[in-house]
NUDREN-995062 format. One line per 3 residues: their letters; for each residue x, y, z of N, C-alpha, C. Coordinates in nm, 2 decimals. Layout:
residues N
A) X/Y/Z/X/Y/Z/X/Y/Z  ...
end
This chain:
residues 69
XXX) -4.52/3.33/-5.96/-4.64/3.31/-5.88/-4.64/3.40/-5.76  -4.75/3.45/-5.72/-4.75/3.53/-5.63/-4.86/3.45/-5.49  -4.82/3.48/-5.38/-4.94/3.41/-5.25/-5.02/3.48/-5.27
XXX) -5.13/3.44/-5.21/-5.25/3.56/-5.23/-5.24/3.56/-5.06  -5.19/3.53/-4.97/-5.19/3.53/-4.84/-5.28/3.44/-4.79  -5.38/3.37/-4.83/-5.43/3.26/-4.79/-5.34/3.10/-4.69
XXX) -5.41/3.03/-4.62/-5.30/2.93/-4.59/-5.29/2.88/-4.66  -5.23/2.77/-4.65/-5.21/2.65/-4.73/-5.34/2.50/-4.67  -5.32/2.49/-4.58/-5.42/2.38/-4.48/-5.55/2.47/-4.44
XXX) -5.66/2.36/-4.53/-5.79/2.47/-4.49/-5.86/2.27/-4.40  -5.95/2.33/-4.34/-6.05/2.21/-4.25/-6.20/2.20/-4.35  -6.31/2.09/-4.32/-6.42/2.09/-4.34/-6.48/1.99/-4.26
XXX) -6.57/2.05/-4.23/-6.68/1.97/-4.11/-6.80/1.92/-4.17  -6.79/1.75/-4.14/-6.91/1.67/-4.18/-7.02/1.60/-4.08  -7.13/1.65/-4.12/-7.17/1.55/-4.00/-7.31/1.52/-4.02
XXX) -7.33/1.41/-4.04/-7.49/1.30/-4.03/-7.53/1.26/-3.94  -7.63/1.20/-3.96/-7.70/1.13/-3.87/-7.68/0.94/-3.91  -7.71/0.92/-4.00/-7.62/0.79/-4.07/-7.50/0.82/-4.15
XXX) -7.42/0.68/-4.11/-7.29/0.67/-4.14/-7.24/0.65/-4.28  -7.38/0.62/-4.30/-7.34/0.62/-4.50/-7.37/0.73/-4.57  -7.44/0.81/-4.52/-7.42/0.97/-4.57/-7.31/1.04/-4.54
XXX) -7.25/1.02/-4.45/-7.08/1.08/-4.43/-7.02/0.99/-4.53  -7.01/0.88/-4.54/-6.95/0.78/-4.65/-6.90/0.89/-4.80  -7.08/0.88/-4.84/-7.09/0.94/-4.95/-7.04/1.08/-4.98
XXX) -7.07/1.19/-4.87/-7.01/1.31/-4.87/-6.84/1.31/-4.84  -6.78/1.19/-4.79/-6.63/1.18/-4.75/-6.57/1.19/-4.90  -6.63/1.07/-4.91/-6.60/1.03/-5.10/-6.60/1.12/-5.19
XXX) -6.68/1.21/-5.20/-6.75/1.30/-5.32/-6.65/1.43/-5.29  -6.60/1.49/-5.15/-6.54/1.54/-5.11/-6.38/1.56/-5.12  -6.36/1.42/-5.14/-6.16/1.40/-5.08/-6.16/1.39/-5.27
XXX) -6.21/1.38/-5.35/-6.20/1.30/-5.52/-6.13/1.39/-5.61  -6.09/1.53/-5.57/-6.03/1.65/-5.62/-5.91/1.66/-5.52  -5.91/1.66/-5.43/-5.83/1.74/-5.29/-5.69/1.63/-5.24
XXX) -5.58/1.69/-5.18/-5.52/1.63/-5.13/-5.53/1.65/-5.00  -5.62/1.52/-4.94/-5.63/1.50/-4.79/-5.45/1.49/-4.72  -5.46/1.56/-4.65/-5.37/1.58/-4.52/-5.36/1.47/-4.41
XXX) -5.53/1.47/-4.35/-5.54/1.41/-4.20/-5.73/1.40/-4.21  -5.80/1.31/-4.18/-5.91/1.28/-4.16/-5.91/1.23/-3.96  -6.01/1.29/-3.91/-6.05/1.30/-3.76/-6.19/1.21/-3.79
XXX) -6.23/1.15/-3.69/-6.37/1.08/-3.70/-6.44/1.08/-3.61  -6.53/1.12/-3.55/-6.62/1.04/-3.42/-6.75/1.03/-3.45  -6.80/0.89/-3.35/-6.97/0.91/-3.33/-6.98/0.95/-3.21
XXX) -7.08/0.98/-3.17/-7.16/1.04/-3.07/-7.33/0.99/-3.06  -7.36/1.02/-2.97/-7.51/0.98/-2.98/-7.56/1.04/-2.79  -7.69/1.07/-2.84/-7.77/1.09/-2.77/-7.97/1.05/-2.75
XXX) -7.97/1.08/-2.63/-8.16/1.09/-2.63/-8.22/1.17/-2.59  -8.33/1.14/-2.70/-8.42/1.27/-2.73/-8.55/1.25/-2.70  -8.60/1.22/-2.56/-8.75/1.11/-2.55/-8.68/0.97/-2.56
XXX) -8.78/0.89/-2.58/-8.72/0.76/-2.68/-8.68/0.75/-2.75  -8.65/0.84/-2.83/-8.57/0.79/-2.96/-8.38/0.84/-2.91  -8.34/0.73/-2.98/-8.19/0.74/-2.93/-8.14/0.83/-3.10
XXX) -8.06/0.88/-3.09/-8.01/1.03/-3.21/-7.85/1.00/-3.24  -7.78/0.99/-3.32/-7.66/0.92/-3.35/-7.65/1.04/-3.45  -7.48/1.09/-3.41/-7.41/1.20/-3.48/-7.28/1.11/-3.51
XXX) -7.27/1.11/-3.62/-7.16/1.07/-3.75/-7.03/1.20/-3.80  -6.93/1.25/-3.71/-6.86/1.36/-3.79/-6.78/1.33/-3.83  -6.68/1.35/-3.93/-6.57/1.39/-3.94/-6.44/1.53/-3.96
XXX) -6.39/1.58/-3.94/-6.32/1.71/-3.97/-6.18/1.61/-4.07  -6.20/1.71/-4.19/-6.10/1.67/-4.29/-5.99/1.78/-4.30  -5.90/1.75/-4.30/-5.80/1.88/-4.32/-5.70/1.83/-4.46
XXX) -5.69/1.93/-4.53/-5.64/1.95/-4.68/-5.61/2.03/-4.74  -5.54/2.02/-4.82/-5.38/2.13/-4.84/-5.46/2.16/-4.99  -5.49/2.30/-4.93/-5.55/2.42/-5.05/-5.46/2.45/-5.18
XXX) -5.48/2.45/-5.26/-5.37/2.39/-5.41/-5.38/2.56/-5.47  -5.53/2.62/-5.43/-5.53/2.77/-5.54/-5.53/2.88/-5.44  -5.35/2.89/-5.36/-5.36/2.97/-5.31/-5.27/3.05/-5.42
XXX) -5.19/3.04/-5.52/-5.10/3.10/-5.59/-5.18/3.18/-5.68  -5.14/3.28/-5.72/-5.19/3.32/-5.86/-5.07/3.30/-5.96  -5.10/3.30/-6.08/-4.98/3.30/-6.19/-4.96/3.42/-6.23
end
């Protein structure tokens, strides 16, 4: 096997506005991957009256094709 110099730990950044579309994209995401560490926060703000709600996560996960054969 040879490195191709890539790391091994790559990140990916999620972020909605509802908490069940991060759900779904968490899910759909981690179903191949070996998750490392999952980060989470809400946040929220306003915009006029309406109150704005940010759903993130940052996933970190250990990249499998950095070898070649």
């Amino acid at each position: 096997m040879i490195l191709t110099g890539e790391t091994r730990l790559k990140v990916k950044i999620f972020d909605f506005e509802h908490e069940n579309d991060l759900e779904k994209a968490i899910n759909e995401f981690i179903k191949s991957k070996k998750i490392i560490d999952i980060k989470y926060q809400i946040s929220h703000f306003y915009a006029g009256n309406e109150q704005i709600y940010s759903f993130s996560a940052l996933i970190m996960y250990e990249n499998d094709q950095i070898y070649e054969k």
